[in-house]
Each structure stands twice: as structure tokens, then as C-alpha cells.
C-alpha positions in Angstrom: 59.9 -80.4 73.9 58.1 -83.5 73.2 57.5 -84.7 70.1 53.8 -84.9 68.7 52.0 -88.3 68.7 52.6 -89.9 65.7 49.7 -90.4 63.4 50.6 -94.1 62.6 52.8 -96.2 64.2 53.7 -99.8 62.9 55.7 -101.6 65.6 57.3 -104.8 64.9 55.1 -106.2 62.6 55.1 -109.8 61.4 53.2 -111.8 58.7 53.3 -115.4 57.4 52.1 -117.4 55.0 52.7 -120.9 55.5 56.5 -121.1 55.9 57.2 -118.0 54.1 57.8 -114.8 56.2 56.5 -111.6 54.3 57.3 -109.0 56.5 59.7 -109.6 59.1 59.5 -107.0 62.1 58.9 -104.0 59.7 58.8 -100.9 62.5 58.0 -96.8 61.4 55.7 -94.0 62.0 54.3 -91.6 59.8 53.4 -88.1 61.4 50.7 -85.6 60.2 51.6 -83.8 57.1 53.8 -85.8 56.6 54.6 -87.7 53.0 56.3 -91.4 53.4 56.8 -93.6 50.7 57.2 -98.0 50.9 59.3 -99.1 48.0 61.3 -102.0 47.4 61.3 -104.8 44.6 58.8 -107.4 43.3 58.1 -109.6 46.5 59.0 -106.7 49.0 56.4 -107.3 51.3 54.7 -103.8 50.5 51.5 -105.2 49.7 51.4 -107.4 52.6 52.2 -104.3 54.7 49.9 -102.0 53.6 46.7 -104.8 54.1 47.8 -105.1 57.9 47.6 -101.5 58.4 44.2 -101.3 57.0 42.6 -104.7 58.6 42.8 -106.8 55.7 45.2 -109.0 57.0 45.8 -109.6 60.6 49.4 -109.5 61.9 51.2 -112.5 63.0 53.0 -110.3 65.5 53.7 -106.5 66.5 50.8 -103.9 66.5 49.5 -101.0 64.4 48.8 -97.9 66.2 46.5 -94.9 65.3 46.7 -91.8 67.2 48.1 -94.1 69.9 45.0 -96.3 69.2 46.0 -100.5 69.1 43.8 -101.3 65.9 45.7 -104.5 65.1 43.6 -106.6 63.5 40.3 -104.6 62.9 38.1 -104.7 60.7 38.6 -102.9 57.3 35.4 -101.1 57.6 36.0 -100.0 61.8 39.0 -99.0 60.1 38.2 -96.7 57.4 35.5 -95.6 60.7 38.8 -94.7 62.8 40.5 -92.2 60.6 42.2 -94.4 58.0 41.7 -93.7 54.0 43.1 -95.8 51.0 43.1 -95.5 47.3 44.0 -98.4 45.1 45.8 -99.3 41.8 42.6 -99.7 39.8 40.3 -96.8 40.8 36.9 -97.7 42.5 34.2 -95.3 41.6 31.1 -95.9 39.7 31.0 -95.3 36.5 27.4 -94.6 35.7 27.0 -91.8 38.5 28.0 -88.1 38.1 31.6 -86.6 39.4 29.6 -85.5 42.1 26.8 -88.1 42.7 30.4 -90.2 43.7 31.5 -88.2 46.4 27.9 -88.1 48.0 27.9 -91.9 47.9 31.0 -91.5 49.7 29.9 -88.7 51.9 26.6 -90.6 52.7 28.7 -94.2 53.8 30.6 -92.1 56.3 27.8 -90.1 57.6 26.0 -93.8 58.5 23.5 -91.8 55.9 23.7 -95.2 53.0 20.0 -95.6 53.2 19.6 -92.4 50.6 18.8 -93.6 47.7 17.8 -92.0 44.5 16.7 -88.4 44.6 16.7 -88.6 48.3 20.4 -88.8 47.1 21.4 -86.5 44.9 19.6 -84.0 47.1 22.0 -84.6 50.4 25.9 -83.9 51.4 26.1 -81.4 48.2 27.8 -78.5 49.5 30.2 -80.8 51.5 30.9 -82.9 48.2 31.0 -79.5 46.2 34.1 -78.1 48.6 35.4 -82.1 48.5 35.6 -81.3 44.3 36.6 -78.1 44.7 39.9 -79.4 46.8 41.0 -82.0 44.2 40.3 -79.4 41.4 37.3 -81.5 39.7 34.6 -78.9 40.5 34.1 -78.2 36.6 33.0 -81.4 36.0 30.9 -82.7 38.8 28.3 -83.3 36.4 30.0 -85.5 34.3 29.7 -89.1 34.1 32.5 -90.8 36.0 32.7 -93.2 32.9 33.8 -90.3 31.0 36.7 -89.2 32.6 40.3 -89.2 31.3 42.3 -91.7 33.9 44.0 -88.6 35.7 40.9 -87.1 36.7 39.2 -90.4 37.4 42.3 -90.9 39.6 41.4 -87.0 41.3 37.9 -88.4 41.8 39.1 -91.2 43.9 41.2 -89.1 45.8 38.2 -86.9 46.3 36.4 -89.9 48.0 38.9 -90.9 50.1 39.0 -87.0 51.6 34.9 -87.9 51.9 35.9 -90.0 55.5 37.9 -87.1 56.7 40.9 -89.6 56.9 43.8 -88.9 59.4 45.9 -91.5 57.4 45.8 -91.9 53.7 47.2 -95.5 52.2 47.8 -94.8 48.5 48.6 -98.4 47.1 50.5 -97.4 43.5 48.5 -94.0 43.0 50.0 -93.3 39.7 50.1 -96.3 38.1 48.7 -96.3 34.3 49.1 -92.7 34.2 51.7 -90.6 31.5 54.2 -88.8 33.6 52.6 -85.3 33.6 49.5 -86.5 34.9 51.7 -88.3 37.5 53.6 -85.3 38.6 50.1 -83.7 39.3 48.1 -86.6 41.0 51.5 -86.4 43.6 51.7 -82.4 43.9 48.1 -82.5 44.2 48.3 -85.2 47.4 51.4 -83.4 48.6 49.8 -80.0 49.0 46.5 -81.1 50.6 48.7 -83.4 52.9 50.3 -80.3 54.2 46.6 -78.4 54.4 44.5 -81.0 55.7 47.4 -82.1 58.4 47.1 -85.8 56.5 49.7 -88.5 56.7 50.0 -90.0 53.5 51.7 -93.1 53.1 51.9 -94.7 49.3 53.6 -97.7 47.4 54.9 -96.4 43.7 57.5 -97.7 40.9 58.2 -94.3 40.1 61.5 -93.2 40.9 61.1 -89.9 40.0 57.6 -89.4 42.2 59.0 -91.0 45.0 62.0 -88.9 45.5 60.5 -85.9 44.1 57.3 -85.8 47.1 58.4 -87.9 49.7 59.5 -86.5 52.9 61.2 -89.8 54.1 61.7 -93.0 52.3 61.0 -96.9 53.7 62.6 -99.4 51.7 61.7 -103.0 52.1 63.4 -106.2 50.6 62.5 -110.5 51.4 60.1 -108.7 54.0 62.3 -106.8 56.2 63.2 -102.8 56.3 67.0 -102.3 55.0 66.9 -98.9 54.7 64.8 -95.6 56.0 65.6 -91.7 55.4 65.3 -89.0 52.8 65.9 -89.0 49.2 69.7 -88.1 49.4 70.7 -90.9 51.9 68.5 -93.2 50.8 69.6 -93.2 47.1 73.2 -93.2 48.6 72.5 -96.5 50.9 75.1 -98.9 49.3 72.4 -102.0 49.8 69.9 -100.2 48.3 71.8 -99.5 45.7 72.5 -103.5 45.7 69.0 -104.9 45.9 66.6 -102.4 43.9 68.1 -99.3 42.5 71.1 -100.5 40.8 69.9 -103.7 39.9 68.1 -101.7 37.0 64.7 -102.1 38.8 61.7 -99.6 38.0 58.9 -101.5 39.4 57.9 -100.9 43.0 56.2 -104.4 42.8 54.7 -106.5 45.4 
């Protein structure tokens, strides 16, 4: 039986800057439903990574593949168009809009719809943004000010937003980070059951330990650039160089 197409597919991929190689023929796919996670210590190459697979930075070599799709090099925005979602470290919502006055911006941008402004607005996308809340648990407050919100649900919000583009791939670049542990532990269940719902590849950076190999399915782990190890929790905490490089050197920061 053959396998199913992966979602993403990063072959070979290569990035310079200057005389320094940041990543260094870094290959994996991630499949639909499916929870990966890019660790590795400060200067890894994660960061690096990540803004290839999204068009922010243009590989020096290899490809990035969607659905089979070559989008090597795209723009950001043709992207995001194509199927791929991100969150960031700092969230980007805006803070003087409603809950759900947010996700309809969002909805709006990905319906080509951004002309709306005002009440024209608020009156448009509300059912779909209404379901959208309803999936990250923030129904409750969708009239609330985003400027309000306690980080963790600021954090929800976001997610929310990134579901707005009906992703196939969602990049989560440090999704957790500021957050106290509990809050963390829900953000990741939270992404882990709609991942399995929605059919959603997820792939994220974190300096959790305890998130990483608590939700991920499979493990990447990068160091100088280049991927030393790849598997599940079990084998990858085992991996002697691993152990080496990042996990028993004391390290607790995913870093970039």
C-alpha cells in the first residue's frame, strides 16, 4: 500500500550567510495529523529553517515541497495563500479590536475580502469566525478586547487566526513561550487535538522539554545546522549525541 503524500517535504535544504552555513542539507516530512517538533541548542539553525519553509528566506539549495507542490522560494504571502499557517513567539493580534473582530480580519485577508472596513466589517465572516472561537475554546469572550486577555488566551486567539486560512501546515515558532506551565500543557493539547480533527500538520520550535516529548509524534533535532538525530521521544532522548550536544549538556532553551 502506498504511503500518503506527505504534507511537507523539506529535501536537502541549504542556507548561508556569508561563510557561515546555517543549515546544512536538513531533509524530513511532516504528514497530516501529524505533530513534529525542531529542537536543538542556541544557533541550531531552527529559525533559519522554519523562514525557508515559509518564503522568508530563500534556500541556497534543496527544495520545500507542499502537497508535492515546489514552493521554494515564494513569497511569504503566496505562501500563507498555498496552505501554510505560522504563529510566532510574540503574538500578532490587534489589541484594540474584539476577540472576534480578530479572526474576521483574518477571515476577510484570506477571503481576498480586506477591503471591509468598519461596520461593513464587523458585519461579515461572523458565523465562520464564531465556529473558528468556538474550536480554540475562546467563544465566551469574543467580545472582549484582545488587549485584555490573559497571555494564554491571547496565545488561543492567535491560534484561532492561523485556523482563519484553513492551513494544511501550521509552523508554530516557540508557541509557549512566556507562558506558566499549565497554560503551556493546554496551548499544546489544544494544537494536538485539532491537529488530529482538522487533518493539520503541525510543526513547532519549543525549549520545553516536557511539551516536546509530551505532544510530539516524532522529534527533529538540529545542531551547527545539520540534523543529528530524528524519531520519537524514547529513541530520541536515548540518542547518545543528543544526549552530548543539547540534553545533557544541561540545556533548556530550544534557542535559535
Amino acid at each position: 500500500m502506498t504511503a500518503p503524500m506527505p504534507v511537507l517535504a523539506a529535501e536537502r535544504l541549504e542556507k548561508r550567510f556569508g561563510g557561515v552555513a546555517a543549515v546544512r542539507g536538513v531533509s524530513f516530512s511532516v504528514a497530516a495529523g501529524e505533530m513534529l517538533a525542531l529542537i536543538g541548542p542556541n544557533g541550531a539553525g531552527k529559525s533559519t529553517c522554519f523562514n525557508m519553509l515559509n518564503g522568508q528566506l530563500r534556500p541556497d539549495g534543496g527544495r520545500v515541497r507542499l502537497l508535492g507542490r515546489d514552493i521554494s522560494g515564494l513569497a511569504p504571502r503566496r505562501v500563507w495563500r498555498l496552505g501554510v499557517g505560522r504563529t510566532f513567539q510574540i503574538t500578532a493580534t490587534f489589541a484594540s479590536m474584539t476577540v472576534r473582530e480578530n479572526v474576521q480580519t483574518a477571515l476577510l485577508s484570506h477571503h481576498g475580502e480586506a477591503f471591509a472596513f468598519g461596520r461593513a466589517a464587523r458585519l461579515r465572516r461572523t458565523e465562520e469566525a464564531r465556529a473558528l472561537l468556538e474550536q480554540v475554546g475562546m467563544a465566551a469572550q469574543a467580545g472582549r478586547a484582545a488587549g485584555v486577555l490573559a497571555y494564554g488566551d491571547l496565545k488561543r486567539l492567535e491560534l484561532a487566526m492561523a485556523l482563519a486560512g484553513r492551513p494544511r501546515l501550521l509552523l508554530m515558532d516557540e508557541p509557549t513561550a512566556g507562558m506558566a506551565p499549565a497554560e503551556r500543557t493546554a496551548l499544546m493539547g489544544l494544537t494536538r487535538r485539532l491537529a488530529g480533527e482538522l487533518g493539520l500538520a503541525v510543526l513547532f520550535t519549543e525549549h520545553d522539554m516536557d511539551i516536546v516529548f509530551g505532544v510530539a509524534d516524532r522529534i527533529l533535532v538540529l545542531h551547527h545546522g545539520e540534523l543529528i538525530a530524528e524519531g520519537d521521544a524514547a529513541s530520541v532522548r536515548a540518542d547518545a549525541r543528543v544526549r552530548e550536544v543539547y540534553l545533557g549538556s544541561g540545556a533548556t532553551s530550544g534557542g535559535h
